[in-house]
N, C-alpha and C positions, 0 to 999 in steps of 0.2 A: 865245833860240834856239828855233826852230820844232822841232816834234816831228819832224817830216823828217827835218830835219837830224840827227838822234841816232838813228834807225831802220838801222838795219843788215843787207843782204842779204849771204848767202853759198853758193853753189851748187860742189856737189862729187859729181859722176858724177851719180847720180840723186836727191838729197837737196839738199833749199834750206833753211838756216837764216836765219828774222826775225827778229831782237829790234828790239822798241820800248824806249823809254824809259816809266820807271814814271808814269803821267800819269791822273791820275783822272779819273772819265769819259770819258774817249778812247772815240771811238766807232768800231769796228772790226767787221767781219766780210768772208768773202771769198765767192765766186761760182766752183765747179767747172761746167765745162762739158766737152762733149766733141763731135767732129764726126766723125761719118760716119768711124768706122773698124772696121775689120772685128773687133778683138778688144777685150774687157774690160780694161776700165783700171782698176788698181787703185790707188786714193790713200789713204794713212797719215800722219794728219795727230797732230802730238801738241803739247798745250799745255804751257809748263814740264815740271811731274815725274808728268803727270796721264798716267793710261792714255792708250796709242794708238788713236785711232777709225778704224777703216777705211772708206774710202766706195768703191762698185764703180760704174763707169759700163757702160751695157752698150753694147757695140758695134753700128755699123748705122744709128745716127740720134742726131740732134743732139737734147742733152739739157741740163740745166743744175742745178742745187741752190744756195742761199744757203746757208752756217752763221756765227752769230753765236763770236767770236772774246769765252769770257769777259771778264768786269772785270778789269783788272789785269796778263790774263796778259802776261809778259813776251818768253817766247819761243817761234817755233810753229814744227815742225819737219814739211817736205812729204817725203814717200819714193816715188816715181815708178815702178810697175812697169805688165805688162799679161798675162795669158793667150791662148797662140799655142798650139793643138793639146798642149792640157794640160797645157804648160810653163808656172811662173811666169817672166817677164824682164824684166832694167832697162830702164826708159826714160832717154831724155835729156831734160836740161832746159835752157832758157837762161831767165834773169831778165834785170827789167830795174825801174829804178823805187831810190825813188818818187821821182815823179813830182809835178809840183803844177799840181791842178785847182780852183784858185781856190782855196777853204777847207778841198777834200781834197785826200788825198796818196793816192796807188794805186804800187803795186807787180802787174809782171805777171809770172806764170812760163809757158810755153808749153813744152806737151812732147811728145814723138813718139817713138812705138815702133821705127820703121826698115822701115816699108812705104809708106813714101813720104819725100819731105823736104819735107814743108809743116809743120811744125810744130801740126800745130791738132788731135792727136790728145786731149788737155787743155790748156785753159786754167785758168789761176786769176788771178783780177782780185782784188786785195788792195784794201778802200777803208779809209780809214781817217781821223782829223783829231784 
């Protein structure tokens, strides 16, 4: 059975849990990006039981970052917010994936603050094989 097939997406208000299956050398990492929105996205990304890394996009222009998803980990948990006139607030998200691109597999989340409904306030492009 393909790793695919054993990866598991689950999305609930603003939070996407992944689990892969334990697969050594599995080559994984993802791609935040963000487009042209007026407020600071705030993404809380956590591997397994490993502290939460926060990553801040700044709003206003189209931006992007790689992070490598360590060896092994099994499960990575996304937490979706943004800053609007000094408030933190949830964003929404919708997933979708994965997905099979030949010899990899992707998973996308797309997520939007509520100042428009294009979804493309963050993206995250999961690659993985």
């Amino acid at each position: 059975m393909s790793a695919a097939a054993k990866t598991t997406v689950s999305t609930s208000g603003n939070t996407t849990t992944i689990v892969f299956p334990p697969v050594p050398g599995f080559f994984r990492h993802f791609t935040l990006s963000s487009h042209t929105t007026k407020n600071q996205q705030i993404v809380s990304v956590k591997f397994d039981n490993q502290s939460e890394q926060e990553y801040r996009l700044t709003g206003g222009a189209d931006q992007s970052q790689t992070v490598p998803i360590p060896p092994m980990v099994q499960k990575v948990v996304f937490a979706f917010s943004y800053e609007a006139n000094g408030e933190s607030k949830t964003s929404r998200v919708r997933s979708g994936g994965p997905f099979a691109l030949g010899v990899l597999q992707s998973i996308i989340l797309a997520v939007e603050n509520g100042d428009d409904v294009d979804y493309n306030d963050v993206l995250v492009q999961l690659l993985f094989k």
